[in-house]
PDBQT receptor file of N, H, CA, C and O in Angstrom, charges set to zero:
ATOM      1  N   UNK A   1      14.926  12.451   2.786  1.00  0.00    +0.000 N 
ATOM      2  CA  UNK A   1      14.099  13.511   2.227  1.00  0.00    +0.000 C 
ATOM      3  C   UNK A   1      13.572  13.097   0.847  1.00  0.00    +0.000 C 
ATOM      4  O   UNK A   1      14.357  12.545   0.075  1.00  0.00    +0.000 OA
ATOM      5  N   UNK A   2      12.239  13.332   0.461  1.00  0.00    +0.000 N 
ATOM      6  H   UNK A   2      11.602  13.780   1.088  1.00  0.00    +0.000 HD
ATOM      7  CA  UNK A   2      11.615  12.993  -0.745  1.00  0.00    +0.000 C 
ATOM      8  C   UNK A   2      11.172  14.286  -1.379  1.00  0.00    +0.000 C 
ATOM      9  O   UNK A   2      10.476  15.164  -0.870  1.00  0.00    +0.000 OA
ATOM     10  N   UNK A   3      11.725  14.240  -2.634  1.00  0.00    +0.000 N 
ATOM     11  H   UNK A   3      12.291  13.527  -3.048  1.00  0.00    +0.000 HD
ATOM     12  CA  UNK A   3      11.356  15.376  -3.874  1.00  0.00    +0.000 C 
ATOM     13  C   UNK A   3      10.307  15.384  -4.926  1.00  0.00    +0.000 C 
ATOM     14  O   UNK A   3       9.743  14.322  -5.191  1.00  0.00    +0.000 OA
ATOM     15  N   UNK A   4      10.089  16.134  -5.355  1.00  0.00    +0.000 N 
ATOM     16  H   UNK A   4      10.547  16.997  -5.139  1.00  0.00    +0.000 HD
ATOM     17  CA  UNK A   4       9.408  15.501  -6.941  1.00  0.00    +0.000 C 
ATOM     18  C   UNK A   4      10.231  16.420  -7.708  1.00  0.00    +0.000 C 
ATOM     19  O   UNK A   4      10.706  17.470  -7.274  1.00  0.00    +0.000 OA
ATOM     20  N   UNK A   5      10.378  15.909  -8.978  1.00  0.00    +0.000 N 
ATOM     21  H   UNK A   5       9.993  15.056  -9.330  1.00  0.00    +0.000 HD
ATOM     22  CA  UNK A   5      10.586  16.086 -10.464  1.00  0.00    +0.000 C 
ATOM     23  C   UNK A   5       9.673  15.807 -11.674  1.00  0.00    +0.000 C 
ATOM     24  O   UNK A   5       9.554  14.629 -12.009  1.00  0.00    +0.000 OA
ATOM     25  N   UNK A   6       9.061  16.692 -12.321  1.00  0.00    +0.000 N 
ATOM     26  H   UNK A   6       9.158  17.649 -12.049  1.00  0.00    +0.000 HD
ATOM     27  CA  UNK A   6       8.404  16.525 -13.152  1.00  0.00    +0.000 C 
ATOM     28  C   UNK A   6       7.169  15.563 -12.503  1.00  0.00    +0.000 C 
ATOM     29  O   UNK A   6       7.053  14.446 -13.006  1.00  0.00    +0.000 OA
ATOM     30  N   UNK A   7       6.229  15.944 -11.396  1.00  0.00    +0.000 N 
ATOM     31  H   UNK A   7       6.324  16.852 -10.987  1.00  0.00    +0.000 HD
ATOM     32  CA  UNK A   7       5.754  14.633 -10.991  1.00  0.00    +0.000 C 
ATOM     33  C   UNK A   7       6.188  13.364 -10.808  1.00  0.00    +0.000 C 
ATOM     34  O   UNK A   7       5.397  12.436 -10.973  1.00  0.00    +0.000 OA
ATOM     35  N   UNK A   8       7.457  13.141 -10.454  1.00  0.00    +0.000 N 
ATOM     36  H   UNK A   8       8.100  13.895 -10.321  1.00  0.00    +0.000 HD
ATOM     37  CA  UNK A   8       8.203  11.858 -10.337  1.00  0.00    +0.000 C 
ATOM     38  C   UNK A   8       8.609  12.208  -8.766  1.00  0.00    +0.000 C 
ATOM     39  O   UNK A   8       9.360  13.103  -8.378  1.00  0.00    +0.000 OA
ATOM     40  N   UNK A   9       7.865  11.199  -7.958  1.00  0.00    +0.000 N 
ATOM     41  H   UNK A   9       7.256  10.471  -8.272  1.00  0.00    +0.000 HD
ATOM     42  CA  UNK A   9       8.376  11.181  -6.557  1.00  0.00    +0.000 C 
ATOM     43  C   UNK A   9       9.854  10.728  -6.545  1.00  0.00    +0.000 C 
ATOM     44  O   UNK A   9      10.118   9.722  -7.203  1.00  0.00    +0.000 OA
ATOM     45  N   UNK A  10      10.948  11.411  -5.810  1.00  0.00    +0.000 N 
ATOM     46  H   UNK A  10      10.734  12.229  -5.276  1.00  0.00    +0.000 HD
ATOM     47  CA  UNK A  10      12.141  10.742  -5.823  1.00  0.00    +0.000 C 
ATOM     48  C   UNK A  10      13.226  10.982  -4.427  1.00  0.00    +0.000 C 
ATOM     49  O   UNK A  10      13.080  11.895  -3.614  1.00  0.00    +0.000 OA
ATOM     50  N   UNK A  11      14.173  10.080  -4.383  1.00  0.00    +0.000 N 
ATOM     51  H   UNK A  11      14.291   9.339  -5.043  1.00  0.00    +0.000 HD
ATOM     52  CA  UNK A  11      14.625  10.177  -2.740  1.00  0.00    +0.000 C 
ATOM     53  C   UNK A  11      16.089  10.988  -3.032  1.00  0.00    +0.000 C 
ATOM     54  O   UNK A  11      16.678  11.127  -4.103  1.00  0.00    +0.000 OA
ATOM     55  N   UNK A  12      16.379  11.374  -1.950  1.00  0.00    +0.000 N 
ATOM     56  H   UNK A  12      15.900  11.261  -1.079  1.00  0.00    +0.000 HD
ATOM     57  CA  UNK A  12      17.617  11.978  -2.020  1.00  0.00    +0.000 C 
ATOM     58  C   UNK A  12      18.860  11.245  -2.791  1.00  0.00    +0.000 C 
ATOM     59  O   UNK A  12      19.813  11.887  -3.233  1.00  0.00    +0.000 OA
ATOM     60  N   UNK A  13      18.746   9.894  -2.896  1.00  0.00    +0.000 N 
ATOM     61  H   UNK A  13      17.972   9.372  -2.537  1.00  0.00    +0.000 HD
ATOM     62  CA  UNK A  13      19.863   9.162  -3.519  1.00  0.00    +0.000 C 
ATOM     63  C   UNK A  13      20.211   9.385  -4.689  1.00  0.00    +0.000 C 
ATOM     64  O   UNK A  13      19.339   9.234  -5.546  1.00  0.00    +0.000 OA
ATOM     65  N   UNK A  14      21.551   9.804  -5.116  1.00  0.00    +0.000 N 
ATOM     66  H   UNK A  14      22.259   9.927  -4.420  1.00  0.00    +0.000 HD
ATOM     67  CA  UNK A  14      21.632  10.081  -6.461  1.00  0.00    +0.000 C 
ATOM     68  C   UNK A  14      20.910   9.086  -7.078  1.00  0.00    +0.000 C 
ATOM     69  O   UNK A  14      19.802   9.433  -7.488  1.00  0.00    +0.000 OA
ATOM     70  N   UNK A  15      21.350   7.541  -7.320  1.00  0.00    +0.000 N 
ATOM     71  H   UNK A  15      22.250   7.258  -6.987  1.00  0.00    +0.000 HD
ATOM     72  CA  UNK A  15      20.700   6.804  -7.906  1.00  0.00    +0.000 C 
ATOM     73  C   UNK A  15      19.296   7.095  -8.586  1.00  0.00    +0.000 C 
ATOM     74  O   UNK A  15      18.983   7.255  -9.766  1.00  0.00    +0.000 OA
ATOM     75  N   UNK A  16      18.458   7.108  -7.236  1.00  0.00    +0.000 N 
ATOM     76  H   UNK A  16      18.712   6.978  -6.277  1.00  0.00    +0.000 HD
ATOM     77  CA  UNK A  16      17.358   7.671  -7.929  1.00  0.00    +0.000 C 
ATOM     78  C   UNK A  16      17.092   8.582  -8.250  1.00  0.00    +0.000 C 
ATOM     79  O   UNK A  16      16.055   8.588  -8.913  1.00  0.00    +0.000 OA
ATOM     80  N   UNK A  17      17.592   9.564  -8.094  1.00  0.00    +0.000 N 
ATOM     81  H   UNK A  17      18.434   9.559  -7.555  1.00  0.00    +0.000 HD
ATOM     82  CA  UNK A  17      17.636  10.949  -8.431  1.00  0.00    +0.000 C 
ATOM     83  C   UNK A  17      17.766  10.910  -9.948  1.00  0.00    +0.000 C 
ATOM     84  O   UNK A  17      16.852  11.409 -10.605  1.00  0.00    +0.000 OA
ATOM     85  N   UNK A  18      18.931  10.304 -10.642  1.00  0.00    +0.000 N 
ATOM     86  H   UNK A  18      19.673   9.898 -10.108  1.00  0.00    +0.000 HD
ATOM     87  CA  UNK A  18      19.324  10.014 -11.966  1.00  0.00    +0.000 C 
ATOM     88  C   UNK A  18      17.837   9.200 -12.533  1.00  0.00    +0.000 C 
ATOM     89  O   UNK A  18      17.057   9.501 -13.437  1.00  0.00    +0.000 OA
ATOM     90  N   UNK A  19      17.851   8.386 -11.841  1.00  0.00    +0.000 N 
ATOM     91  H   UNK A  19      18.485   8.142 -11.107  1.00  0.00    +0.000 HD
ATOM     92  CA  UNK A  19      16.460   7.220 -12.259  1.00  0.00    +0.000 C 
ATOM     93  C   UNK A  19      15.142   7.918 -12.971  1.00  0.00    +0.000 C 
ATOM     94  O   UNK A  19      14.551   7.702 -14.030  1.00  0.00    +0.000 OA
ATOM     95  N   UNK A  20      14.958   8.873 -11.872  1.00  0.00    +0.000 N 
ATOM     96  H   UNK A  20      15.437   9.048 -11.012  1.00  0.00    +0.000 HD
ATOM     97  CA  UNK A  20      13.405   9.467 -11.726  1.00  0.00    +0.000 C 
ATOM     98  C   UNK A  20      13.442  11.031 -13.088  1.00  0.00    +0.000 C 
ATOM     99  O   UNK A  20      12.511  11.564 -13.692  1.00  0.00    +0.000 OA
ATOM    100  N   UNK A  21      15.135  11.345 -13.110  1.00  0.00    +0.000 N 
ATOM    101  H   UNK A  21      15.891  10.912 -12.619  1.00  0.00    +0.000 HD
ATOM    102  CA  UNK A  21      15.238  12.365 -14.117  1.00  0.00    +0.000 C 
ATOM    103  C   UNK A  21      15.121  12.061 -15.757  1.00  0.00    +0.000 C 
ATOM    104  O   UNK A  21      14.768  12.751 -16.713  1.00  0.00    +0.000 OA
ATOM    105  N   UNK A  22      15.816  10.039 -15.538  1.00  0.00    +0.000 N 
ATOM    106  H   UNK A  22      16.103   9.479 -14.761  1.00  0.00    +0.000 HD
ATOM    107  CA  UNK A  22      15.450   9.103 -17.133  1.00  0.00    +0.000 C 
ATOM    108  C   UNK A  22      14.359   9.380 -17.052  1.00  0.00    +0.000 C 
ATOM    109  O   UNK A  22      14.104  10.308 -17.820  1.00  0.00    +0.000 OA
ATOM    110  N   UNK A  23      13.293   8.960 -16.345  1.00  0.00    +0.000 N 
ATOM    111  H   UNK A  23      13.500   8.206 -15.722  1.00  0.00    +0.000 HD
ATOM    112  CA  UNK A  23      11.417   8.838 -16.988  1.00  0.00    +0.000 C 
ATOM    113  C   UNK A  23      11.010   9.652 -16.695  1.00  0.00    +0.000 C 
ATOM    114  O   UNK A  23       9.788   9.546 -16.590  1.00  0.00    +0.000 OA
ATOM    115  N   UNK A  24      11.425  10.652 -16.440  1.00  0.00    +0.000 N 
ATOM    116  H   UNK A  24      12.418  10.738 -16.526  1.00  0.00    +0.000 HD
ATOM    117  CA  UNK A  24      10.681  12.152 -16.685  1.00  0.00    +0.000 C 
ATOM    118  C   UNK A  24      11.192  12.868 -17.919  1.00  0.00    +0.000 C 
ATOM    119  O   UNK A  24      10.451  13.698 -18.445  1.00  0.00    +0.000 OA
ATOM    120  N   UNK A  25      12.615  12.580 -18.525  1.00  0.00    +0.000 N 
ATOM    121  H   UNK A  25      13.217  11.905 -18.097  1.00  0.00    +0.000 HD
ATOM    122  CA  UNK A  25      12.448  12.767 -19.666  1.00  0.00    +0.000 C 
ATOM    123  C   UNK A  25      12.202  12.024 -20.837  1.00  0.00    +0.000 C 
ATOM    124  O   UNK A  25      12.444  12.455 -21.964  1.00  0.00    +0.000 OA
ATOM    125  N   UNK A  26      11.695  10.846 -20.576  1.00  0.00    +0.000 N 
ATOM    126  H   UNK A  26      11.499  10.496 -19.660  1.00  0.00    +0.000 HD
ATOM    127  CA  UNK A  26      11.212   9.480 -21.642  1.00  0.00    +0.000 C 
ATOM    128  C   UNK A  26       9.451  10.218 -21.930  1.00  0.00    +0.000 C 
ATOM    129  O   UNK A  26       8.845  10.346 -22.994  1.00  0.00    +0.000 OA
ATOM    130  N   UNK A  27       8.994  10.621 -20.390  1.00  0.00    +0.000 N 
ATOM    131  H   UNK A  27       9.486  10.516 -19.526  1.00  0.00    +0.000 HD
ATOM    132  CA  UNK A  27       7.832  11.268 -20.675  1.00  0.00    +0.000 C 
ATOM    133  C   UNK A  27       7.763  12.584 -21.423  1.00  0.00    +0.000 C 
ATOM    134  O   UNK A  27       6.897  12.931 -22.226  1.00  0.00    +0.000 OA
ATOM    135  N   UNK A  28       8.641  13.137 -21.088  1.00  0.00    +0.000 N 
ATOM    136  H   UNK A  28       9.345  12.855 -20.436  1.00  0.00    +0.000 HD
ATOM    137  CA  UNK A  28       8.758  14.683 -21.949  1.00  0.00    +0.000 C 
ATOM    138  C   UNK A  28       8.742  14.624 -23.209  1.00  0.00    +0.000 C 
ATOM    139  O   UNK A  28       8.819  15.655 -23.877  1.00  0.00    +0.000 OA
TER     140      UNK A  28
């Protein structure tokens, strides 16, 4: 399953989940 966050496409894997939540708040 694929999400977005803050416009950050991201996959169910925590990993990326954590990943996609760093550069969405580097962008914030």
């Amino acid at each position: 399953m694929i999400y977005i966050i803050n416009g950050w496409f991201c996959e169910t894997s925590i990993m990326n989940y954590e990943f996609c939540f760093f550069l969405s708040s580097l962008v914030m």
